[in-house]
N, C-alpha and C positions, 0 to 999 in steps of 0.2 A: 871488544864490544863496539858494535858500528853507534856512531853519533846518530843522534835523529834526526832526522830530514827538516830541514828551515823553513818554516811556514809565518806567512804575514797575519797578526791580529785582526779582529774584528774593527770597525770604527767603534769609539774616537780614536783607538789605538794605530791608526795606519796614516794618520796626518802627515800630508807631505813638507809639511813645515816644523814637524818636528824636532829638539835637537839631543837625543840621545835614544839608543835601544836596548832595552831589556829582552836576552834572551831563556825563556822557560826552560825547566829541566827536560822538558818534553819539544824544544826546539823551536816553539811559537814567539816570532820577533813582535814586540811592542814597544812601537814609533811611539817616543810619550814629551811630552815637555820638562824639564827639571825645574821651572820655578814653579809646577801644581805642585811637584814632590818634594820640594825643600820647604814651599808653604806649608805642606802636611805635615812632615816628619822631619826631626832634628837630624836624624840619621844622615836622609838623604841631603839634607842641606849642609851638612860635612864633610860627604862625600862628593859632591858637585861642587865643593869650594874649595878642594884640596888641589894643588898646582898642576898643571899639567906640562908635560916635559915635551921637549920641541917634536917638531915631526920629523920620524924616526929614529928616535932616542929612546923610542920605548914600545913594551914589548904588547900594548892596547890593541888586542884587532880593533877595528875601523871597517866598516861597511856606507857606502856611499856617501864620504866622508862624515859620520856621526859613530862616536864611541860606543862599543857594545860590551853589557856590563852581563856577566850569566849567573842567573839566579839561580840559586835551590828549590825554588815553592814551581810546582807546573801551573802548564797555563789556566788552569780553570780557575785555582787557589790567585794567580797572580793577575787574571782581570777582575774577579770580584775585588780583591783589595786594592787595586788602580781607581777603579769607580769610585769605591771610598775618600780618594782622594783628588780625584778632581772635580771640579765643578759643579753645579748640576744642572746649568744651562748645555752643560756638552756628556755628562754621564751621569743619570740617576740616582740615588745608591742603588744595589742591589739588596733584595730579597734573597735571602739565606733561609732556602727552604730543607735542608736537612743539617743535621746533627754534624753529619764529617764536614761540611762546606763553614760551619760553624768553629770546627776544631780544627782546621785550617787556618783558617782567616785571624783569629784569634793568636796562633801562634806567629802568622806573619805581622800582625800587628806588633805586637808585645816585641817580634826580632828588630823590628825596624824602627820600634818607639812611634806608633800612629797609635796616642792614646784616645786621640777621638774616633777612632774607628774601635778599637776597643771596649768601648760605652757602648758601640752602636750595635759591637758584636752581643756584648750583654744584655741588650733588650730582647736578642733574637735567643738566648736562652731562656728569658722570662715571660717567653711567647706561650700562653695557656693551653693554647692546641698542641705544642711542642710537647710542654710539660705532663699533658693528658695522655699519651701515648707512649712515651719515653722519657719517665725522671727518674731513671736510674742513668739512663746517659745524660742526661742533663746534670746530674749532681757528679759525674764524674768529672763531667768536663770542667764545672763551675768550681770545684775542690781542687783539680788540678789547678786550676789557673788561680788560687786562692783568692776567688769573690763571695765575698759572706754571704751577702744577701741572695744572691743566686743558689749558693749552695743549702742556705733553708730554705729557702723557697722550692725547690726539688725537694728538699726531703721530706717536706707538710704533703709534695704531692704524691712521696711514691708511696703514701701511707693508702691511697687505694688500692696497694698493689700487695702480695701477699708479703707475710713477713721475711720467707724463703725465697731470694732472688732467681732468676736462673740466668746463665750465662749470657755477659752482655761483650758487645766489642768492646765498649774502651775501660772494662775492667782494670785493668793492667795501666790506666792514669791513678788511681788509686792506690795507697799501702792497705794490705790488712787490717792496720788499727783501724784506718780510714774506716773501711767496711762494716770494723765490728761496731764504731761508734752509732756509722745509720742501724743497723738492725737491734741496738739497744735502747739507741733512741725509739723506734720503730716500737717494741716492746712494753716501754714504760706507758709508749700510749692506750696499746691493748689494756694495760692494766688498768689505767683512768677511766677507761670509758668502762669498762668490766662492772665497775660500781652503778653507771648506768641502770643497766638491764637487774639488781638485785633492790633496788629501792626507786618505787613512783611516784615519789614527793613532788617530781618537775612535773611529771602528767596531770595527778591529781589538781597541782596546783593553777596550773594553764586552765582545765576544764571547770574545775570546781565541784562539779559534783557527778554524779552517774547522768544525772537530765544532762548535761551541757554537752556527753557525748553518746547522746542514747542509741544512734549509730551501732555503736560499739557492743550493745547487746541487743540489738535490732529492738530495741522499745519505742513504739510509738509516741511519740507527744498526749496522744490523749487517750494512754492505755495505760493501765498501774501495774499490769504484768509483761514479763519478759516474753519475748515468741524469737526461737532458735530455730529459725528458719532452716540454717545453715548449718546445723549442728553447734554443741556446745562443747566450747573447749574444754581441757582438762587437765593441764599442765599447771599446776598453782606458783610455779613461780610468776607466770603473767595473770594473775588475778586483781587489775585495779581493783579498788576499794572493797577486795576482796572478795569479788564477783567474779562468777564464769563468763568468763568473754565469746563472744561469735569464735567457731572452730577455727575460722581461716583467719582473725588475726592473733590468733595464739603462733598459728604454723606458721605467719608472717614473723612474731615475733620470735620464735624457735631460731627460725634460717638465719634472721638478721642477730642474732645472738653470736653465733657461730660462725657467718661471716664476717662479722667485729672482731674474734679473737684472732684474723690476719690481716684483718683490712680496717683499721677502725679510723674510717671518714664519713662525713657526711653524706658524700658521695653514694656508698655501699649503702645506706639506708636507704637513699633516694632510691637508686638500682632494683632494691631489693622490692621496694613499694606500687613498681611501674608493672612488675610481672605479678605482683599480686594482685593489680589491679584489673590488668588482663586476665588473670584466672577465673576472678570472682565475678566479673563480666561475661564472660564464657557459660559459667554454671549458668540453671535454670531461675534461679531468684531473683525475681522481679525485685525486692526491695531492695536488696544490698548493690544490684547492679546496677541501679538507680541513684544510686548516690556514695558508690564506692570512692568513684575518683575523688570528689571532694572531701570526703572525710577524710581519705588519705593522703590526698596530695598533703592537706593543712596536719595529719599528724606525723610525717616523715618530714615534714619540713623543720615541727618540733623537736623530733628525735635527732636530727640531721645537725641542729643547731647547738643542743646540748651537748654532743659530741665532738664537736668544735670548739665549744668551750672547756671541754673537758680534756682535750689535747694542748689549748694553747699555752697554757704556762709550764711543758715540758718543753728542754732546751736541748738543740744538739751539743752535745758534751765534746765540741772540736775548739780545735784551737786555731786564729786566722790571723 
């Protein structure tokens, strides 16, 4: 197998005054200083203080008389963790904008004892757009590397996600138990909120009475009878105070029923209330389309909330 062809770093890494080089698996030389990296890490600062044996008594290649030491992490994995640890008058940290750039750095931290880069890698797991897209790999990663906080904090998020995973890359940082613990966890919360949707003591108790969300059955303020514009629902398990509600939020209530028994987050409510809002906007109904978004937004925000609450005193059942 042919070696890789030696290629020079980007700056800061090609300082001509540098005194040691790190070469990548991937053959990329980076010219770096050893007191940024014995500053940063205990590692390197034991490996830069251990003796060095006369010249030509040892078997160190040397390249323009500076020692070259070859690393395992390629070049991409080993400039993001360089930046980490030098300066930031001379390199910024980086922005760790994917998951494997994540599970790289991570593990060359943790190899080389760079625990402040470690912290710094964990905020970039705890990154909300991260977790919004991918906390199934975010809870892998944060499991693997056994950081508690990270690893609930993925698991709270992948509750927007169905309770039946599908196939992720870094599955395989995980054991089974691992697995089966998120999808029980996962489960117990479907069950919490479950009791939601069969008792409207929290609706009832927010609005107070049928006037406070007369919305809800399209009753005018200064009308003593009901007008179903929109059709009247007919599903009695969504009958606040025992009244038939407007047809489209029974069917709102229906879908967000049944997207709770896989996803039960706030989230999936909110979700669920934005296409209803566009729907009933769309229809012909001057009254409901007039003031859908508000009544909704304010009662998905209720339901969103209860559901939150209704998840939070279930625990992941792992051990850290």
């Amino acid at each position: 197998m042919e070696s890789p062809i030696e290629t020079c770093a980007s700056a800061p890494f090609d300082h001509a005054k540098a005194d040691v080089i790190l070469r990548s698996a991937d053959g990329v030389e980076f010219r770096v200083f050893t007191l940024f990296l014995s500053l940063a890490s205990p590692f390197f600062e034991t490996l830069f203080g251990l003796p060095q044996a006369p010249d030509g008594a040892s078997d160190q290649e040397m390249k323009d008389g500076l020692a070259v030491i070859a690393m395992s992490e390629d070049s991409k994995t080993l400039d993001l963790f360089l930046r980490f640890c030098y300066p930031s008058t001379l390199a910024e940290d980086p922005s760790l904008e994917s998951l494997t750039e994540v599970l790289a750095v991570l593990a060359a931290a943790r190899k080389y004892s760079l625990d402040l880069i470690e912290r710094k890698v964990c905020q970039a797991l705890a990154n909300p757009k991260v977790l919004e897209t991918e906390p199934l790999r975010c809870f892998a990663i944060a499991r693997n590397a056994r950081l508690k906080h990270e690893t609930i904090i993925a698991a709270r998020y992948n509750l927007r996600q169905p309770l039946i995973p599908a196939l992720f890359a870094e599955i395989n940082l995980i054991s089974s138990s691992e697995l089966l613990a998120l999808l029980t966890y996962h489960k117990k919360c479907i069950i919490a909120v479950k009791a939601l949707m069969k008792d409207f003591q929290w609706m009832t108790a927010h609005y107070g009475s049928i006037g406070g969300c007369g919305w809800l059955f399209n009753r005018p303020n200064n009308s003593g009878y009901n007008q179903y514009c929109c059709g009247q629902g007919t599903d009695t398990r969504f009958f606040p105070w025992n009244t038939a509600p407007l047809a489209w939020w029974t069917t709102y209530m229906q879908e967000t029923y049944e997207l709770l028994q896989d996803s039960p987050s706030g989230e999936t409510v909110r979700t669920a209330a934005d296409k209803t809002i566009q729907k009933v906007r769309s229809a012909s109904c001057t009254a409901c389309s007039g003031r859908v978004k508000d009544a909704m937004t304010e009662f998905s925000n209720l339901l969103a909330l209860k559901v939150e609450e209704s998840v939070a005193p279930i625990e992941l059942e792992m051990d850290f």
